[in-house]
N, C-alpha and C positions, 0 to 999 in steps of 0.2 A: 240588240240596239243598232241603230242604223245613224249614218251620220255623210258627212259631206265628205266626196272623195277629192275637192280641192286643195291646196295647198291652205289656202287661206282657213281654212276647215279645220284642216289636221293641226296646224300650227291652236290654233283653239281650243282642241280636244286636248292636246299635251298640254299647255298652259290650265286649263283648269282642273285636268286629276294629277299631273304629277306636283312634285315636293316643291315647294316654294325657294328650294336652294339649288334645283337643277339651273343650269344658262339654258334658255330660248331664246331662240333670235327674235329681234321685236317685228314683226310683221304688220304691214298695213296697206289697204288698197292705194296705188300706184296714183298720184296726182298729183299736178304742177306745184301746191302748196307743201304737199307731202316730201316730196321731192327737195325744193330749197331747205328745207325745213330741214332735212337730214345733210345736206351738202355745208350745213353752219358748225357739226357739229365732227368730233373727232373719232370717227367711226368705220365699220369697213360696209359698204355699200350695193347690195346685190337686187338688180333687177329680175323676176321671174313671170315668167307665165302665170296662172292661177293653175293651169295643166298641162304639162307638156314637159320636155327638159333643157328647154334655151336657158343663156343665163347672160346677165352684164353686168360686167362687174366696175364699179365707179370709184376711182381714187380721188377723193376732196382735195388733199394737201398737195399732191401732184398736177391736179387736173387732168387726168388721165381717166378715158372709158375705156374698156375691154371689151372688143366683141372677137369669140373665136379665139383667133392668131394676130389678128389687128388690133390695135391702141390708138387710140384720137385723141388729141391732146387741143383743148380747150381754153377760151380765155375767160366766157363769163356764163354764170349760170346758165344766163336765157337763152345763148348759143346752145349749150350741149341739150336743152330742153326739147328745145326746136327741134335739133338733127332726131333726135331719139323719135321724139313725137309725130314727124311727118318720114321717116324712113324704116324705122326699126322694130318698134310699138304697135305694130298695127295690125287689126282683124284678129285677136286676143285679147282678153281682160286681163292685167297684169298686176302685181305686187309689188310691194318694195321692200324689201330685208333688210335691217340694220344690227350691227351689232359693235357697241361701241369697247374700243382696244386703246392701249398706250400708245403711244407716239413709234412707228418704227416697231412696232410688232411683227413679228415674223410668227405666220399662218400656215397650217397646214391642214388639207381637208383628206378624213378618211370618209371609208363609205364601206358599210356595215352592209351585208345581207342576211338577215333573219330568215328561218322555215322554221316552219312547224309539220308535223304530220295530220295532223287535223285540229278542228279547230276546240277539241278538248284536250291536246295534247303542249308541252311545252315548246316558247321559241328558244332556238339555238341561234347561234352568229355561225355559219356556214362559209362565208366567202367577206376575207376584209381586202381593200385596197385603198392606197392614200396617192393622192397630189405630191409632186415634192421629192426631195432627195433623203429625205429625213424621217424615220420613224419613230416611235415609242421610246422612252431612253437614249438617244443619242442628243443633239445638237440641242432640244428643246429640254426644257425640265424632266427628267426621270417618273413616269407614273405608271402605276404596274397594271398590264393592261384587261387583268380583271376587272377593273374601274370603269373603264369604258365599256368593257360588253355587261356590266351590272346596268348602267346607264340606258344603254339600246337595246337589253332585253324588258328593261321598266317600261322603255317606250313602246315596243313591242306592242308589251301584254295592255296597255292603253288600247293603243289601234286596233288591235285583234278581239276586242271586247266588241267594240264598235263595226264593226268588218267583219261579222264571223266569216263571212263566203272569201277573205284574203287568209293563205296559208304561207305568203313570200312577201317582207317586203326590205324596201333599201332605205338605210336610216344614214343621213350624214351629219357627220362632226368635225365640227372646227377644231382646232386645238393651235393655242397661243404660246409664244418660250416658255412664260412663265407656268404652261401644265395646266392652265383651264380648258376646259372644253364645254364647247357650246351646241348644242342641236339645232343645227340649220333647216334639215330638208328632210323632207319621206316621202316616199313613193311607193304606191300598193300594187304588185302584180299580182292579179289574182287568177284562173284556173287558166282563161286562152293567153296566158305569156308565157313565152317559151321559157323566160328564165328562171320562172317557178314551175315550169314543166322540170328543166333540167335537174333543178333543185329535188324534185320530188322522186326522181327515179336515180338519181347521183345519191340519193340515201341508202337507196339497195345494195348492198355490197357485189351480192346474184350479177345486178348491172352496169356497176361502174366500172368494168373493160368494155365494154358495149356501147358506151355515149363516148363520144368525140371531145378532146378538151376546149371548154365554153367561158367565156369571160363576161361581165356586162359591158359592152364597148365605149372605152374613153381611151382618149394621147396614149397613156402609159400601157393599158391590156393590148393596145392595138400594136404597140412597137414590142411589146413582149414577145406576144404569138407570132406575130412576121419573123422576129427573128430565131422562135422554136420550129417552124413550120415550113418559112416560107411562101407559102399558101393558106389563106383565111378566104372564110365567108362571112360578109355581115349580114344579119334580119334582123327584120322589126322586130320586136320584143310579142307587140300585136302585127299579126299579119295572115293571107291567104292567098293560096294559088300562086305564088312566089312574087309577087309584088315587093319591089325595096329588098332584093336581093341581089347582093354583088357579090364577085369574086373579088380579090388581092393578091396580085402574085410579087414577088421581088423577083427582077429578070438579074442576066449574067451580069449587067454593065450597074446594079444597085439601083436602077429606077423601078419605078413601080406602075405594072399594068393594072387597071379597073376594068374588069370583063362583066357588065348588065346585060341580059339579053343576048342578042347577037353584037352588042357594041363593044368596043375595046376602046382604052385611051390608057395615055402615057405620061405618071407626073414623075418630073429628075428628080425630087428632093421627098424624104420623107415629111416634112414641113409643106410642102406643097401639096399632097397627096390628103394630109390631114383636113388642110384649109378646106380641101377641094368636099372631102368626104363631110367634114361638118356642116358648110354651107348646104349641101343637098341633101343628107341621108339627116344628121344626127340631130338636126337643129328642130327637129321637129316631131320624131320621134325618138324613144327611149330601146336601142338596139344590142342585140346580143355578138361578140365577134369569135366565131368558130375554128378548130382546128380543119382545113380541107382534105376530107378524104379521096385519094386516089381512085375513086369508082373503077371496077370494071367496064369497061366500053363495048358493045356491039358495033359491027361493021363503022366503026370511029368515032361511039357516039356513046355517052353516058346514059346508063340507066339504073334504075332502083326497084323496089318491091312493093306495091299496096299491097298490105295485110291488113284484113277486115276480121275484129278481136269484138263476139259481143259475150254479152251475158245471159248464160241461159241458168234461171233459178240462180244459184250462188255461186256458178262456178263459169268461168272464162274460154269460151270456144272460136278457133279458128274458122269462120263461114267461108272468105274467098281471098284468094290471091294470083293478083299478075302483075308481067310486069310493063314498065311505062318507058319508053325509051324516049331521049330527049330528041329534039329537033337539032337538023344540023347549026353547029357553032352556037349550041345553047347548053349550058354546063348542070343546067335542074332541068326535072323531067314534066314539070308543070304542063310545058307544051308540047306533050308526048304525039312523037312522029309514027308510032306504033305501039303496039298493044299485043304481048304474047302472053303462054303461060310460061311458068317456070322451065319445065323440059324443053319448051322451046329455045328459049334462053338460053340454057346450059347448052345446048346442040350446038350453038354461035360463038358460046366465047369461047377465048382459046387461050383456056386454061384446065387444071386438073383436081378438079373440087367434084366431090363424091356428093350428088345431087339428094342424094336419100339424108345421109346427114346432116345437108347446112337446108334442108325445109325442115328434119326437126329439130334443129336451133332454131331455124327461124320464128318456126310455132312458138315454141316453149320460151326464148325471149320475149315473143309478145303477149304471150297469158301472165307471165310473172308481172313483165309492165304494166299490164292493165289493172292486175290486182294491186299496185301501189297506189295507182293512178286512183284508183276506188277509195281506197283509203283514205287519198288526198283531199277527193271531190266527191264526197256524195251524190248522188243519182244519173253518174255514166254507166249508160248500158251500149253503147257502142265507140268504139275507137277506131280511127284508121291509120294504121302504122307504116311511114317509111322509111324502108328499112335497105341501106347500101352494103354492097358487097364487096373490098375492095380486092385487087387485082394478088392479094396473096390469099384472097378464098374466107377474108376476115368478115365477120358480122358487124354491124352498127346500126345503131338506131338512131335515124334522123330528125324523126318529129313524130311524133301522134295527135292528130286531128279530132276533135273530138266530135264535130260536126260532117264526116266525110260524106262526098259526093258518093255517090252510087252509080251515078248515069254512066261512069266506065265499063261498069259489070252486063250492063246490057244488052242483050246479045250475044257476045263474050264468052267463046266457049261452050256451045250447045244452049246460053242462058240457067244452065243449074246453079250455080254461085248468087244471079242476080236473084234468082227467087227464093231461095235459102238465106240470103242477109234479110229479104223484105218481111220472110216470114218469121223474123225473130225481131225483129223490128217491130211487127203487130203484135206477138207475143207480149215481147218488152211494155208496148202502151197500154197493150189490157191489163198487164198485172200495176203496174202502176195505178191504172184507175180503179182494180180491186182494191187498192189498200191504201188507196184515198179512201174511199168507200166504210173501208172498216174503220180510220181514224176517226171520218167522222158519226158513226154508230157509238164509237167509244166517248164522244164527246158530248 
């Protein structure tokens, strides 16, 4: 079954298979009518995209809009209409959320991440975070919080009917003092998001010392990790070739540098820093925020490993590896200033990691990964893994691309590597069209 991967969609699909006593948020397309309509009434008020993760949030009895970190505070409908409509609202098709509460309701939103291993397999809640100072049983009514993941594994198994090809997704819940909760949002990442990438290989136990620790990026993960790490990375959730990837450092004095590219800048307040990153990164995509590992550097410069993992018949082989060194004052190796092999590598840095052992880590972490990966997504027959090495000789796995460029290996080392991935590459399509071939003989 196939279905609409908008909000407005999904909000539809749960509304018509689940239980007529679940709370759904009332959803409806975004219109000036639409609009007064819901500001008459005693409700809590959320503007969204139809796709994407902005949100505004509208207080009627206040007259207060929420954008970000900022609050506007309004005096008559037709004003806050306007501002929205000609500033805010625009070049998107948008929604409008309602969901009405008592007077003086105190809100808090968790957010659910479901996986599954395949799409015959059960979802689990894997990763919970909430809004707020307040969890499950304390300040708000006491509810036992099997409750809730009964609720968002219901939801789950709705969307995953409809979505076989999603194996991750983010299910969010209200919950009011008095212990209702409502289903507000969902969101499907399906195979190219990292965050169901991570989800998928953080189920291996084999490799969870090997991935870096990963959070969905919002306020609260972002000031976690800063303060475990001091150094974070954000990416897109979707992304390539390092686009919409920034560092975060906390410096001596508690402000905080944003290193993009070759750029660097300086915000003094965590609150400023936030503003800064929502307005440009988060408001428009749905981002993951990273532990930063300390890379080993060459001649002062970070670099990591392409490892090219395909499939030959059933089983997961190593074709080529090298590595990519970053350009100078560029902290990912995207815009590799050089290109060696591994022994090359190792001959520069300067440290004491036994070269024979950490390739066959390196190997044997990316065939294990790959074969999860397989499990996850049906019909990946090549993967290209990056993989860092930090400065006490540790392994990690950065990302695996499931689409990798090739044009690196070209030429590259006598060209054996480039023509050994190409030639399982044409292996990989022929058998593919064999058994097309036989499906449809069978049919």
């Amino acid at each position: 079954m196939k279905g609409i991967r908008g909000r407005f969609g999904q909000m539809k699909m749960l509304k018509a298979e689940l239980d007529a006593t679940v709370n759904l948020a009332e959803i409806t397309r975004f219109s000036k009518d639409n609009f007064f309509k819901a500001l008459t009434r005693n409700q809590v008020i959320t503007i969204m995209p139809v796709m994407g993760p902005q949100e505004i949030k509208v207080d009627p009895v206040n007259q207060i809009v929420e954008l970000a970190d900022t609050h506007i505070q309004y005096s008559t409908k037709e004003e806050i209409y306007e501002y929205l409509a000609e500033h805010v609202l625009i070049k998107k098709h948008y929604v409008l959320q309602t969901i009405p509460v008592p007077k003086h309701s105190v809100l808090h939103v968790h957010r659910f991440t479901l996986h599954r291993i395949s799409p015959s397999s059960n979802w689990k809640v894997v990763h919970h975070t909430m809004s707020g100072d307040y969890g499950f049983g304390k300040t708000l009514k006491s509810i036992p919080i099997w409750k809730a993941f009964k609720l968002v594994v219901h939801a789950a198994n709705v969307l995953g009917n409809f979505y076989s090809s999603c194996n991750t997704t983010v299910i969010e819940v209200m919950q009011n003092k008095m212990g209702e909760l409502w289903i507000t949002d969902s969101v499907l990442h399906e195979k190219n998001s990292k965050w169901s990438q991570y989800h998928s290989l953080y189920s291996s136990r084999v490799l969870r010392s090997y991935i870096p620790r990963t959070e969905l990026c919002t306020k609260e993960t972002m000031k976690k990790l800063l303060n475990s790490f001091q150094q974070v990375v954000l990416k897109p959730c979707i992304g390539q070739q390092g686009k919409g990837i920034i560092k975060i450092t906390v410096l001596d004095d508690n402000t905080f540098e944003i290193h993009e590219k070759r750029t660097k800048i300086v915000k003094n307040s965590f609150s400023d820093l936030f503003s800064y990153i929502h307005e440009q990164y988060l408001n428009g995509n749905d981002y993951i925020v990273q532990q930063f590992i300390n890379i080993n550097k060459i001649d002062g410069r970070f670099f990591d490993v392409r490892v090219m993992s395909q499939l030959h018949e059933d089983e997961w082989i190593i074709t080529g590896k090298l590595v990519k060194v970053a350009a100078r004052e560029y902290f990912i190796s995207n815009r590799a200033s050089r290109l060696l092999t591994l022994e090359e590598a190792f001959n520069e840095i300067d440290s004491h990691i036994y070269i024979d052992k950490c390739v066959f880590l390196i190997d044997k972490i990316c065939k294990d990964a790959s074969m999860i990966l397989m499990k996850n997504y049906n019909g990946i027959t090549i993967i290209g893994f990056d993989i860092a090495i930090d400065r006490y000789g540790a392994i990690w796995i950065i990302e695996g691309n499931y689409v990798p460029s090739t044009s690196m290996f070209y030429k590259f080392a006598g060209n054996k590597m480039y023509e050994t991935i190409n030639k399982y590459i044409v292996l990989n399509k022929k058998r593919k069209l064999l058994l097309s071939d036989r499906e449809e003989e069978k049919n």
